[in-house]
C-alpha positions in Angstrom: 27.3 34.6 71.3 30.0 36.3 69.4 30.1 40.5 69.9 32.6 42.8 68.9 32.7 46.5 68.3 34.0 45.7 65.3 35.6 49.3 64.7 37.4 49.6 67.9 38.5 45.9 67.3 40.1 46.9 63.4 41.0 50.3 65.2 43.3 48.4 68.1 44.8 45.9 65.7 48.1 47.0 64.2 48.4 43.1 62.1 48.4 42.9 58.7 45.5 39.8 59.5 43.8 38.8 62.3 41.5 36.1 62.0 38.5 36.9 64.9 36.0 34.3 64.7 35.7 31.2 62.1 32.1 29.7 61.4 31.3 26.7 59.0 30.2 29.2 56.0 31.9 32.5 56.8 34.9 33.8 58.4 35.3 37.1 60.1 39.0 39.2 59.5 40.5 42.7 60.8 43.1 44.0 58.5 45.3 47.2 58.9 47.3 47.7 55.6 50.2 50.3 56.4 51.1 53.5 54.3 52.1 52.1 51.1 51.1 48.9 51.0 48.3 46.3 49.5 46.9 43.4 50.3 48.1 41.9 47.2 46.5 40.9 43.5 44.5 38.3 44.5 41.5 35.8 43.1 39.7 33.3 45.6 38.1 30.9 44.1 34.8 29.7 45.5 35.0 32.4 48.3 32.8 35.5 48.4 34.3 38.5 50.3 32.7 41.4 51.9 35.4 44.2 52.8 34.0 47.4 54.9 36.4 50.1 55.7 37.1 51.4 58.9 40.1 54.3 58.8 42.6 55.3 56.0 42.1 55.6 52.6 43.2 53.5 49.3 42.0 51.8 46.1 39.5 49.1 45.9 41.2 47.0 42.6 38.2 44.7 41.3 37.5 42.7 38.6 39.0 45.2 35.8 38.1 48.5 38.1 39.6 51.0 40.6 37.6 53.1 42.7 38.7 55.2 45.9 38.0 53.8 49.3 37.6 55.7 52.7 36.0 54.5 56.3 32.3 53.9 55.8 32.8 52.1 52.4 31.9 48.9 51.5 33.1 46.6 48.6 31.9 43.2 47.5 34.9 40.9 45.9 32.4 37.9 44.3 34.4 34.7 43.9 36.6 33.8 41.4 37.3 38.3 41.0 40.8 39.3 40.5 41.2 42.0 43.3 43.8 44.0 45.1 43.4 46.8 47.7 46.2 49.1 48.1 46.6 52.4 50.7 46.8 55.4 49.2 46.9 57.7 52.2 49.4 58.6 55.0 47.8 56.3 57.8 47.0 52.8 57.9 43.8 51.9 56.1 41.9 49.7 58.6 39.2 47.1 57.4 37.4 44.2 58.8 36.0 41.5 55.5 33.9 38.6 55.9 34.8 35.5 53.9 32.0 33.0 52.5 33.6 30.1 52.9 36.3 30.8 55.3 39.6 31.2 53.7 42.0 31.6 56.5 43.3 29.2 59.2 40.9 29.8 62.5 42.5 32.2 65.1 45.6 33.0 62.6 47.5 35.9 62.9 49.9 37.8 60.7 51.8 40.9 62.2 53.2 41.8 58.3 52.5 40.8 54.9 55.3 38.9 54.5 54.5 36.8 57.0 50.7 36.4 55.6 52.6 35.6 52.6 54.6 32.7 54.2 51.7 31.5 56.3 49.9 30.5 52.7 52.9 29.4 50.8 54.4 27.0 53.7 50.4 25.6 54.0 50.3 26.9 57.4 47.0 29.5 56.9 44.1 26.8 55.5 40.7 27.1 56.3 39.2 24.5 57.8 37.9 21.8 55.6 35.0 20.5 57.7 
C-alpha cells in the first residue's frame, strides 16, 4: 500500500515536479510553482489530469477560460485541453495532480522549470510505455 499525507507531502516539496508514485493508468505528481511563474501552455493528448491545490494562489488557464485558484480547489484538464496554470500570489502555489495515463518518467524529479523543460526535450521524462 501506497499512503501519503498528501498536503504535508506538496507542503515539504520545494521542486518544480516530483513524480511520487507511477501506476499502469495513473500517475501521482507534487508541484510547487514559485512567485511568478507557470507551469507552462500546455495540451496532453490522450492524458486526463486532475490538479487539487494545496497553498498559494494563481490562475487555472483551460480550454479558452481563466478562473482564480486557491488551496482547496480542484480543476479537471480533460485530454487533448490547452491549459496553463500560473501563480499569481506572493508564495509558492503548491499542488499535487494525478495523470490518466501517466505522463511523466516514474520517480522523476525536477528542482526548476527549466530543468522539467530539458527533461522532456532531451527524452529523458517519458512515461512508461507498458
Amino acid at each position: 500500500m501506497e499512503h501519503f499525507d498528501i498536503a504535508t507531502v506538496a507542503e515539504r516539496s520545494g521542486d518544480f515536479r516530483r513524480v511520487l508514485w507511477t501506476g499502469k493508468h495513473t500517475q501521482l505528481v507534487i508541484m510547487t510553482i514559485p512567485p511568478g511563474g507557470e507551469i507552462g501552455e500546455e495540451v496532453h493528448e490522450g492524458i486526463d489530469q486532475i490538479l487539487s491545490f494545496v497553498s498559494g494562489t494563481g490562475e487555472a488557464r483551460v480550454g479558452g477560460e481563466t478562473k482564480p485558484v486557491e488551496p482547496g480547489d480542484l480543476v479537471v484538464v480533460p485530454a487533448g485541453t490547452k491549459h496553463n496554470f500560473v501563480n499569481t500570489g506572493p508564495n509558492p502555489l503548491v499542488l499535487y495532480t494525478v495523470y490518466g495515463p501517466p505522463d511523466h518518467a516514474p520517480g522523476a524529479v525536477h528542482r526548476t522549470k527549466e530543468e522539467a523543460d530539458a527533461a522532456e526535450e532531451s527524452g529523458e521524462d517519458e512515461p512508461p510505455t507498458s
